[in-house]
C-alpha positions in Angstrom: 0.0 0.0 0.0 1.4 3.6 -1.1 2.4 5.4 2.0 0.1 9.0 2.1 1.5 11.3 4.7 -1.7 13.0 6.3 0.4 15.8 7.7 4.2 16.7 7.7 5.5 13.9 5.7 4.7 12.1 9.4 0.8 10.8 10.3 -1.0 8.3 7.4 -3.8 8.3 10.5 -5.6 9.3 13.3 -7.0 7.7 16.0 -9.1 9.3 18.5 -9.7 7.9 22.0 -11.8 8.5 25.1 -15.7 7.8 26.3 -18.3 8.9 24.8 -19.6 12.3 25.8 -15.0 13.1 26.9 -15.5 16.3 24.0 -14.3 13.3 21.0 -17.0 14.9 18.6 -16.2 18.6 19.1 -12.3 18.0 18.9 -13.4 16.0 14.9 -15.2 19.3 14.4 -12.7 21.7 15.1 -10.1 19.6 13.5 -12.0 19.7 9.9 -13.3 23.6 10.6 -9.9 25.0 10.9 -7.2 22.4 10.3 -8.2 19.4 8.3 -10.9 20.4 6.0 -10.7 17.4 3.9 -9.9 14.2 6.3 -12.0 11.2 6.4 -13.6 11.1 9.9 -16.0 8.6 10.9 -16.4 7.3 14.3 -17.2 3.6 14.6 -20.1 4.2 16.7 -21.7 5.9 13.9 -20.8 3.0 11.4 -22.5 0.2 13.6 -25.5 2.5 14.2 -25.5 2.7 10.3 -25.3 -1.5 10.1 -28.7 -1.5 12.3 -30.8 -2.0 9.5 -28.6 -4.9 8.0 -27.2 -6.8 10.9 -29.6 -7.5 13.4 -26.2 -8.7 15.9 -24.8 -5.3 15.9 -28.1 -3.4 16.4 -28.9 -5.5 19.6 -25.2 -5.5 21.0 -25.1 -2.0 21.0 -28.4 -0.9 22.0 -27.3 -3.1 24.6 -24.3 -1.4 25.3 -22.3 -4.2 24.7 -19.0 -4.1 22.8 -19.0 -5.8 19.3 -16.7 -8.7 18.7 -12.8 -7.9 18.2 -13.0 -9.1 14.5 -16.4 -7.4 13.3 -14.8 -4.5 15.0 -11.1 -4.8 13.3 -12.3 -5.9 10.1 -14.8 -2.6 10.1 -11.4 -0.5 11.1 -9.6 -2.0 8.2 -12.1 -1.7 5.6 -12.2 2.2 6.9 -8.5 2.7 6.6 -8.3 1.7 3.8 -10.7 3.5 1.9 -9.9 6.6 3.9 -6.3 7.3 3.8 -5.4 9.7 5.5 -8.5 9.6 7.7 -9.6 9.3 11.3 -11.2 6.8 13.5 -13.1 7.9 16.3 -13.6 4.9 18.9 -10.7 2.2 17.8 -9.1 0.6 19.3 -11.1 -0.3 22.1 -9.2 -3.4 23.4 -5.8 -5.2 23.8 -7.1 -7.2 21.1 -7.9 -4.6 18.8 -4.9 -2.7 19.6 -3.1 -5.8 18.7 -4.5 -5.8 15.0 -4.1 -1.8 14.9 -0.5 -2.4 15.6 -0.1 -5.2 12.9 -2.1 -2.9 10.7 0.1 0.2 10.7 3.0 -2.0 10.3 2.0 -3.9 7.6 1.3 -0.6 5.7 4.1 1.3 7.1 2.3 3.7 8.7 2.9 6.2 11.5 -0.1 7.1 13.3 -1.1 10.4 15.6 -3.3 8.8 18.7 -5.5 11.6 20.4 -6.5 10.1 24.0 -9.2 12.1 25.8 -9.7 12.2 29.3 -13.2 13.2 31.5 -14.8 13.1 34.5 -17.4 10.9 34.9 -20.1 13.8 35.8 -19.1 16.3 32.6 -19.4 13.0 30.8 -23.3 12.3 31.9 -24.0 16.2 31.9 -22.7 16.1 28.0 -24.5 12.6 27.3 -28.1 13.4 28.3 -28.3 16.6 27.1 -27.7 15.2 23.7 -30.6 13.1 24.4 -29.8 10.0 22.0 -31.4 6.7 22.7 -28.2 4.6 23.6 -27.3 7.3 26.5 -29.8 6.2 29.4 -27.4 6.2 32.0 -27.7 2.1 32.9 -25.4 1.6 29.2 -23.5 5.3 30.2 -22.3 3.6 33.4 -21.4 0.5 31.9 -19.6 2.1 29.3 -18.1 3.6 31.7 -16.9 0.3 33.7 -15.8 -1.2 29.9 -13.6 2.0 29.1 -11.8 1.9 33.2 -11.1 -1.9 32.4 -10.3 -1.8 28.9 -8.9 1.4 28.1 -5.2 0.9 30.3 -4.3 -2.2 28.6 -5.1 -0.3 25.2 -2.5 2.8 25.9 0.1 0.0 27.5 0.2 -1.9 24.3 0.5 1.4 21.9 3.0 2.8 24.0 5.5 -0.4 23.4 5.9 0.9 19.7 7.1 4.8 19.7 8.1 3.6 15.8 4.7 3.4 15.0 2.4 5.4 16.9 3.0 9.7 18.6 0.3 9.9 21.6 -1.1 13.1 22.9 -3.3 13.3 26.2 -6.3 15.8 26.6 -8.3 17.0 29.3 -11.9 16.5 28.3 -13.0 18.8 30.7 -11.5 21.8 29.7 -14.3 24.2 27.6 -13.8 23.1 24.1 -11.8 26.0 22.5 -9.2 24.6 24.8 -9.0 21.4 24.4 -8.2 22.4 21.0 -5.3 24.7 21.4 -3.7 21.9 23.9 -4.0 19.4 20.8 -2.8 22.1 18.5 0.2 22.9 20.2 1.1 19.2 21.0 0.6 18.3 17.3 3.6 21.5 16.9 6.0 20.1 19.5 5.5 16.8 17.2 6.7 18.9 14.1 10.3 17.9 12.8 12.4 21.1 13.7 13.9 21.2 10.3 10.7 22.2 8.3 10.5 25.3 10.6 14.3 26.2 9.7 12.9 26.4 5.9 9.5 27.8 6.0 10.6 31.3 8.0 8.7 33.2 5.9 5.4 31.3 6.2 2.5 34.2 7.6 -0.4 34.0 9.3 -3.2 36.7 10.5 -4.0 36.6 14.2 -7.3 38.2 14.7 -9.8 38.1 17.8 -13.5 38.5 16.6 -15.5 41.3 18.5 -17.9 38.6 19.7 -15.1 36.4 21.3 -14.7 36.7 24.5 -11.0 34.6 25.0 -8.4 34.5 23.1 -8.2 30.5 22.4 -10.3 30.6 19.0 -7.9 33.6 17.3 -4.9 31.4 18.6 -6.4 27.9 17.2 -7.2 29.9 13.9 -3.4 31.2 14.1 -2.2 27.9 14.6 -3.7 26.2 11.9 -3.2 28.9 9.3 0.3 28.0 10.4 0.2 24.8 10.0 -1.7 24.9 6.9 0.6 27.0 5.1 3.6 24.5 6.2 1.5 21.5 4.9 0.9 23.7 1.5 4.3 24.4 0.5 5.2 20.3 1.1 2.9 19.5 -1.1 3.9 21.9 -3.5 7.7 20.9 -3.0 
């Protein structure tokens, strides 16, 4: 498979982490609003929720709130990646098992993958989750979730932090008010950056400007940032 560097010449892929309701969704937003126009996103919640129709299994384990088997759940990763390169996955991998396969995976294409692992408290996570109102998010399946993500979720970051040659991690606070979260991720994504583009590009621009109706100065940074980087990721391609 032809290598497609999503970013820098240095991520094929993204792969976002954390329970649902940790601020996953919002991050995806603001990552294809001012950064990433273009990426693939899908998050595999969605995709089983899209399968309900054709697979009766899928549709009962996850009204259930029960976790899908490791292989309908790799194989539904792969066929994604694949298609969707570069792209981002938003809920893989969930296990040691799946992790497993991810790692196989990236090294079988020769990929270097960013992983985006989102942290929250338990009570912003069922304040977020019930004011979206969605029939999965009674708060029986949000506590078990819960549980699954505390057992599972350890083992998962143990596994991808054995292989620094494949995968660059960075940790968020889910908490935080959005706008935030997403100059953390912006400025770990820069401290990611090889030094030797930035010893090149010095003449790269971009406009800072805070909006009259903004009332911090997080969403004139974040637009500063990724102008940046966008202008950095232009003139590799162009090169």
């Amino acid at each position: 498979m032809s290598r497609k560097p999503l970013l820098l010449e240095k991520w094929d892929f993204i792969v976002l982490l954390g329970e649902s309701g940790s601020g996953k969704g919002t991050l995806v937003q603001s990552m294809l609003k001012y950064w990433l126009p273009n990426l693939n996103s899908a998050s595999m919640g969605d995709i089983f929720r899209k399968k309900f129709a054709t697979d009766p299994e899928i549709k009962d384990l996850t009204e259930k709130g029960i976790l899908v088997g490791d292989d309908i759940a790799c194989r539904i990763f792969r066929e994604f990646a694949v298609e969707n390169t570069p792209g981002l996955i938003d809920g893989f991998p969930r296990n040691r098992q799946q992790t497993i396969d991810l790692i196989r995976f990236a090294k079988e294409c020769n990929w270097r993958v960013l992983v985006v692992d989102m942290h929250c408290r338990m009570e912003k996570i069922i304040e977020r989750l019930l004011a979206r109102q969605r029939s999965d998010d009674n708060l029986a399946i949000v506590y078990k979730r819960h549980a699954d993500h505390n057992n599972l979720h350890p083992s998962v970051m143990a596994e991808l932090r054995t292989r620094p040659d494949l995968f660059d991690i960075i940790t968020l606070d889910g908490n935080l008010p959005p706008e935030i979260v997403f100059t953390s991720f912006l400025l770990d994504v820069l401290r990611h950056v090889d030094m030797l583009y930035f010893y090149d590009m010095a003449d790269i621009s971009t406009t800072f400007a805070v909006h009259d109706d903004e009332t911090t100065i997080n969403p004139a940074l974040n637009r500063w940032i990724c102008g940046f980087l966008n202008s950095i990721q232009k003139k590799l391609t162009e090169n």
